[in-house]
N, C-alpha and C positions, 0 to 999 in steps of 0.2 A: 515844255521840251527845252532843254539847252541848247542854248546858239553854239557851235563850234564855231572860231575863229583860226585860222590858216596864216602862217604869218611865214613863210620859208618852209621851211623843213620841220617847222613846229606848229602846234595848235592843242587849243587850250578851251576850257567852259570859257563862254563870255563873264557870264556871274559868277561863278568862282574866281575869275582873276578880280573882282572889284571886292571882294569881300579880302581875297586875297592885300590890294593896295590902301583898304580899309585897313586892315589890320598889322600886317606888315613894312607898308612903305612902300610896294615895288611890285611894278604892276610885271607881264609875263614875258613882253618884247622886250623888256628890260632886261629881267632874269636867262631868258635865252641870251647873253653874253657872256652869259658865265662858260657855255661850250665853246667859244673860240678862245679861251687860254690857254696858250700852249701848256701851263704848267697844270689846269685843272687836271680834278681826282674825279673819278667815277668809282661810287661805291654804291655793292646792294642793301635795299634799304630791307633788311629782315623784319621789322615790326610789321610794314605794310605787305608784303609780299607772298602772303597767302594765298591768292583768287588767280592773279597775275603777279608776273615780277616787278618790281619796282625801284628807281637806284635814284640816287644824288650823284650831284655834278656839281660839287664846288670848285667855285673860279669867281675870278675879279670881275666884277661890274663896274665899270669905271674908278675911283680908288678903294671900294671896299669888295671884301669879301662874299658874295652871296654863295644859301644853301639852297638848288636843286633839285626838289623831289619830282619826277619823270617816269614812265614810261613807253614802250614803241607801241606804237599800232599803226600794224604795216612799216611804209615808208616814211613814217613822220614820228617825231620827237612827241610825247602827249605830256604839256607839264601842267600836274596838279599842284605844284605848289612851290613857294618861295621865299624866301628871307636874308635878313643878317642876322643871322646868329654866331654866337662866340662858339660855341662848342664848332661848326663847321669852319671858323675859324683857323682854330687853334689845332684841327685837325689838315686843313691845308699848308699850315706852316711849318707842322711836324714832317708832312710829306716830301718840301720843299725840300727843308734842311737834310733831308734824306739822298736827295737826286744829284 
């Protein structure tokens, strides 16, 4: 059975987020800062969002860019997954330049 972990308004598999800092860099309390940038994007994430919806939330993690894969359940933020990726990059920068 997976452990939920509860961190604010967010919560996340315990094991998924290790396989997650395994492989990406960047563990989930981490990644939940990407929703307090003022300038972050939220967009739905159409590959994964057949069963439930599911979106990204690209914003700054301290000086870089992280990508936010997320959904709600309930009252809390659910996030499966996270990175720095160029494409969510270059996608927040296109946004910026826009605003």
């Amino acid at each position: 059975m997976a452990r939920l972990v509860t961190h604010g308004s967010f919560v996340w598999d315990e094991e998924k987020e290790a396989y997650n800092k395994q492989v990406h860099k960047i563990g989930f309390a981490e990644a939940s800062q990407a929703f307090f940038d003022p300038n972050r994007v939220i967009a739905v994430d159409e590959a994964h969002s057949k069963i439930e919806e599911r979106s990204f939330c690209i914003g700054k993690v301290g000086n870089r860019i992280a990508t936010v894969r997320f959904t709600y359940r309930g009252s809390k933020i659910r996030i499966i997954g996270a990175g720095f990726w160029r494409k969510g990059r270059k996608f927040y920068e296109k946004k910026k330049k826009q605003n």
